[in-house]
Structure formats: C-alpha cells, structure tokens
C-alpha positions in Angstrom: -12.8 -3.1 -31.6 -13.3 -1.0 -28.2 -16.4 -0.1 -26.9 -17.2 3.4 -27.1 -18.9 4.3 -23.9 -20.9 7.9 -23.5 -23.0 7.9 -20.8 -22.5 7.6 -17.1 -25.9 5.3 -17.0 -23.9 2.8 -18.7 -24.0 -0.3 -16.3 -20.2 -1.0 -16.5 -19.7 2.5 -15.4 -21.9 2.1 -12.2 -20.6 -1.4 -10.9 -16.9 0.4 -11.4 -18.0 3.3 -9.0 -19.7 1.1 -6.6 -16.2 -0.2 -6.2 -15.1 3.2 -4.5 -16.9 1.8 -1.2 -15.2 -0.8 0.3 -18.6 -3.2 0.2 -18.5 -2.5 -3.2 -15.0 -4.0 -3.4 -15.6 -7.1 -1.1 -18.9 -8.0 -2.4 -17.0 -8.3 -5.8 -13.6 -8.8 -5.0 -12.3 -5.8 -7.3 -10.3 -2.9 -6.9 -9.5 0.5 -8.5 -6.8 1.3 -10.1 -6.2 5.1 -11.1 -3.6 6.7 -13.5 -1.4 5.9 -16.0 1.8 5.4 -13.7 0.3 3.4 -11.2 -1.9 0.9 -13.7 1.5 0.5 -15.4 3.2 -0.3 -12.0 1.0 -3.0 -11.5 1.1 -4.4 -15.0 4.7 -4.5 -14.3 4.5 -6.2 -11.0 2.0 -9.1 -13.0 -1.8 -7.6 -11.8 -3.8 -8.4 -15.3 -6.5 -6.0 -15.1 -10.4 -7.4 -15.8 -11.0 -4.2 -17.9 -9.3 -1.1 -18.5 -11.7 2.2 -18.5 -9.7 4.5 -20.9 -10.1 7.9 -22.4 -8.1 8.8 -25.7 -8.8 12.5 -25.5 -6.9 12.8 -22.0 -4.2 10.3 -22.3 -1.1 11.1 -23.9 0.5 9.3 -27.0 3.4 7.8 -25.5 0.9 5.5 -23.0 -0.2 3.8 -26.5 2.6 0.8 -26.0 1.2 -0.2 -22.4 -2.4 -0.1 -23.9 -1.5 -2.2 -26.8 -0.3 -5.0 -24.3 -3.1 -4.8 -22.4 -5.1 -5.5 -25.7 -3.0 -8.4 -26.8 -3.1 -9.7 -23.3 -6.6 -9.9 -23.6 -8.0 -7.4 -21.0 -11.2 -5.7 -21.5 -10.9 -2.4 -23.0 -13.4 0.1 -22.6 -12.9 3.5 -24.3 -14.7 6.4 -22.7 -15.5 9.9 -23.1 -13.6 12.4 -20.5 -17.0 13.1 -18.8 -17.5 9.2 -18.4 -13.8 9.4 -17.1 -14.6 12.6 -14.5 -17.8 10.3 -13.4 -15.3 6.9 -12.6 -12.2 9.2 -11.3 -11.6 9.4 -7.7 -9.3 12.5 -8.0 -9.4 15.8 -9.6 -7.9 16.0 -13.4 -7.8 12.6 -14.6 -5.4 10.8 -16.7 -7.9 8.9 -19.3 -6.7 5.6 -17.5 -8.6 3.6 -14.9 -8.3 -0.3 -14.2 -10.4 -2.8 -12.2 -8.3 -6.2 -11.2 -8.9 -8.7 -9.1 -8.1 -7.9 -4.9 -4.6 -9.9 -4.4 -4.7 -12.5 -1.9 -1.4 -13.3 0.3 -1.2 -14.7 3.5 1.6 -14.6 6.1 2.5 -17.8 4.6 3.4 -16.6 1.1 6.0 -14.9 2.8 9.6 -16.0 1.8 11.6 -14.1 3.9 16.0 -13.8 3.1 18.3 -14.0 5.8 18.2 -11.2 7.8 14.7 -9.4 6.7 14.2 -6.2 7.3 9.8 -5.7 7.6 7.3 -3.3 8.5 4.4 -3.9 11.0 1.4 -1.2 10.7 -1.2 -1.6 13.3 -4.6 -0.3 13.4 -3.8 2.5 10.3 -7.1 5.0 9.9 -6.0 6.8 7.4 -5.0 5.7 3.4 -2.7 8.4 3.0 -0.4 7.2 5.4 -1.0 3.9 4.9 -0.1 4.7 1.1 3.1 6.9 2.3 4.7 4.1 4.6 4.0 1.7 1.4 6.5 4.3 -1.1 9.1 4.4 2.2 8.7 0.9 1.8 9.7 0.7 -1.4 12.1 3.0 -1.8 14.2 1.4 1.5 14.2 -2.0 0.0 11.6 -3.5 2.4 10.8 -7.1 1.8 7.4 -6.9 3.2 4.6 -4.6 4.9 2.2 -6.2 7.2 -0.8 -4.1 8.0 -2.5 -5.9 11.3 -6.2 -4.8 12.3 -6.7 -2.1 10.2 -9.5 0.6 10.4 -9.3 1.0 6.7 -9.1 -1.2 3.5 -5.8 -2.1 2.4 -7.1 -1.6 -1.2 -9.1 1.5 -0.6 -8.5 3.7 -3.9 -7.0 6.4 -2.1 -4.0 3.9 -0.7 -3.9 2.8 -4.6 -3.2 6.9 -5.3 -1.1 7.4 -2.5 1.7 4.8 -2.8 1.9 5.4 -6.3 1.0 2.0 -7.3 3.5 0.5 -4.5 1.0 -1.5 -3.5 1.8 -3.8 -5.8 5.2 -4.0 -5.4 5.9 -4.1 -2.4 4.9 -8.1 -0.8 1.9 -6.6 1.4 -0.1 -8.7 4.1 -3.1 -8.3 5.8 -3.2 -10.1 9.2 -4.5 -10.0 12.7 -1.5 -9.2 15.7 -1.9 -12.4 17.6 -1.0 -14.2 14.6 1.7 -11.6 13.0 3.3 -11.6 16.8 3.2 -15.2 17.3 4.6 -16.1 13.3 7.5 -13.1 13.3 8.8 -14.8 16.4 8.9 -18.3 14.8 10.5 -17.0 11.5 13.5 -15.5 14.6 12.8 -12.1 13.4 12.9 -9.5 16.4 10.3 -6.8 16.7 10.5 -3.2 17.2 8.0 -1.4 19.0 7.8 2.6 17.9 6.2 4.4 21.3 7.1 7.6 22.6 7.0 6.0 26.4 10.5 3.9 25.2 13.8 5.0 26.8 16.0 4.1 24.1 16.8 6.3 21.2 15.9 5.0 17.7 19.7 5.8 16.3 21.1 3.7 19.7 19.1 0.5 18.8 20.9 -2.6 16.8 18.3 -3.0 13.8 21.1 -5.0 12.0 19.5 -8.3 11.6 15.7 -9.7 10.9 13.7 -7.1 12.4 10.1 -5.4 11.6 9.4 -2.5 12.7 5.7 -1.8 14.3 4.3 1.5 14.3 0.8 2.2 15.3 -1.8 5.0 15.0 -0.4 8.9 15.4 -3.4 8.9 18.4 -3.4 6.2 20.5 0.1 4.3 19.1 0.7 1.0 19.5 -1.4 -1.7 20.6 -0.4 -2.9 24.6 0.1 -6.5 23.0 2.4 -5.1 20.8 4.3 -2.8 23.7 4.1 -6.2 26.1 5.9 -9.0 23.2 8.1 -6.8 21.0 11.7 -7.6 21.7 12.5 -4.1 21.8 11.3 -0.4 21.7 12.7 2.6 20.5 11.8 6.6 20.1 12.3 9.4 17.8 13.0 11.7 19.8 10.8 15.4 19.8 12.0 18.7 20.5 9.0 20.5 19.8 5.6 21.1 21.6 3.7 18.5 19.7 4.4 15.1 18.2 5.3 16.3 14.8 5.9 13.7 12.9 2.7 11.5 12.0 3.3 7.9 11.4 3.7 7.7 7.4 7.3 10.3 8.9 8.1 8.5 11.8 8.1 4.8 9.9 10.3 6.7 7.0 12.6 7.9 9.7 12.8 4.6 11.5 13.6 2.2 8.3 16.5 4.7 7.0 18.0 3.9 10.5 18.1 0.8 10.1 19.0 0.8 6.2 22.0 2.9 7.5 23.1 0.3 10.2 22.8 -2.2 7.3 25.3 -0.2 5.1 27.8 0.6 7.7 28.1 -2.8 8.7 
C-alpha cells in the first residue's frame, strides 16, 4: 500500500526540496523530475526512479498505466496531498507527479558515434532554459549527442528537466571540460563548427555534410577563444536588425536544420 503523506514536515518531503539546489543534488546524487510527460519520457528512455511523489486528486486517470509500472517495477510510491505537491513543485499548477532518480553518469567515452555524426557543443550555458531549448532542437533534429563543456549551471537543474520536456533523457548528453571535448572530437575525425558573429562565412554557405558538432557559446560573451582558435571552421547567422536577436537556444535551432537540410539534399 502507498504511503499517504499530509504534511510538508514530513522528512521525505524536505530532503526532495533540498534537491532544488544544486548542493542538494550533488551531495545526494538525485535529481527532480516534474510532470507527468516528462517522468514518463524518462521511464521510457530506462531512468527507474528511487520514489515517485504522486498526488491522485491532480492527476488524471489515463496516467494510471505508467503508475502501475512504476509499482510493479518496484519504485517507491509516495501518495501526497496537492498541498504536499504545491510544497515539492518547482512550477506553478502541478501535475500530481514528481520523481527523484539517480543523476546519469556518461562520459565522452560512452559515446558511440555512426558514421558521419552530426553533434552539438554548448559552452559555458548560464541559463537552464536555453540549455533545456537546445536539448528539444536536439531532439527533434535527430542529434546523436549534446556536449555541454564548462557550464555555469547544472546540467540537471530542475528547470533544464522542465524545459526540454524530459529530452534530457533522450537525447545522449555529456558533461565535459573543452580541452578534452576539443582534443577527443578531433580524434573521433569529426570537424568543428564555431558559431561567432566575427566569422565571414555564412551558416547556409558552409559544408555541414559529414561528422560535425556544432559549438555555440553564451548570447554575451560567445564562444570561448580556444574554441574560436581549434575549430575547423566558423560560420554566422547573419542579422539584419539592430540587436543580436536571436539568443543561443534560436541560433543553435537555426544552425542544426542547416545542416539537417544539407543532409537531405545530398
């Protein structure tokens, strides 16, 4: 039988929402996952939750199959009031469904690239929106993998989680330093793309046929000068307005579809 939890004291409750900070998440190597859609993405993509937080009165009945599973499976199921669920929630009007799973760990090496991969490279991201926007591009383009080198913020922060819709988990996504992405991208032959403003050649004139990963950096101060200095090639979108319009969740989205269309044509 569930337990039926009622108060926001309850000590299951306060280590999940310690796990909004990101000490909170490395001192217990957790993360939060919020929402029916996304927990059920990640289910999907084989993340096996250590407990599921979940409110009857704000779910609907059609999410009873995925909660079943999660039973038989064995995962921890905690049924809560929805004032216990506003107290765990990290965004306005809840679902009834919150997760906590184990932080996946991949390393460049898990990598298994095909023959002519087509990657991303995010460098020094700030912000978990965009971070979570260039993961959904990601996905929906048919990326193999995202590597996010030096970032300001964590790659599991709940708001990434929300923003990618759960993408996270499907899309093969590596944390790394740029010394070590730079130096293993050019042993797997895979050419990089720089994104700066100061390039001369069009993105749309570029060949990103081929193994290539594309390397954006941070809407203010773009990419890194190691990354500028080693890529094999760097390319624009061009601006017509009085402000660089696009921020970088945009101007990744832009660049891939390029390079998807290049793919297609042949």
């Amino acid at each position: 039988m569930p337990i039926a939890i009622s108060s926001v004291q309850n000590p299951r409750v306060k280590a999940a929402v310690r796990l909004r900070e990101r000490r909170g998440r490395e001192e217990a190597g957790l993360l939060l996952i919020e929402g029916y859609e996304e927990v059920a993405l990640a289910w999907e993509c084989g993340v096996r939750p250590q407990e599921l937080f979940f409110s009857p009165q704000l779910a609907r009945p059609q999410e009873g199959e995925l909660l079943a599973a999660m039973r038989q499976a064995g995962v921890f199921v905690l049924e809560v009031t929805p004032a216990v669920m506003e107290k765990l929630a990290y965004r306005q009007s809840p679902d009834g469904w919150l997760a906590v799973a184990p932080v996946p760990r991949r390393t460049l090496a898990d990598l298994h690239l095909g023959p002519a991969p087509l990657l991303v490279v995010v460098e020094g991201v700030e912000k978990p929106g965009n971070l979570g926007a260039i993961l959904r591009s990601a996905d929906a383009a048919g990326v193999e993998a995202v590597i996010v080198c030096d970032p300001r913020t964590d790659l599991f922060n709940p708001n990434v989680v929300r923003a990618s819709k759960g993408t996270v988990f499907q899309v093969p996504v590596v944390q790394a330093g740029s010394p070590e992405t730079l130096d293993w991208l050019r042993r797997q032959g895979v050419r990089t793309v720089a994104a700066t403003p100061a390039a001369t050649q069009l993105h749309w004139q570029a060949d990103l046929r081929g193994g290539i990963a594309l390397a954006v950096g941070t809407e203010k101060e773009g990419l890194s000068g190691q990354w500028l200095e080693r890529a094999d090639l760097a390319v624009k979108i061009p601006m017509h307005g009085r402000v660089n319009s696009l921020n970088v969740a945009q101007a990744l989205t832009v660049l891939v579809y390029e390079a998807l269309r290049q793919r297609y044509s042949g």
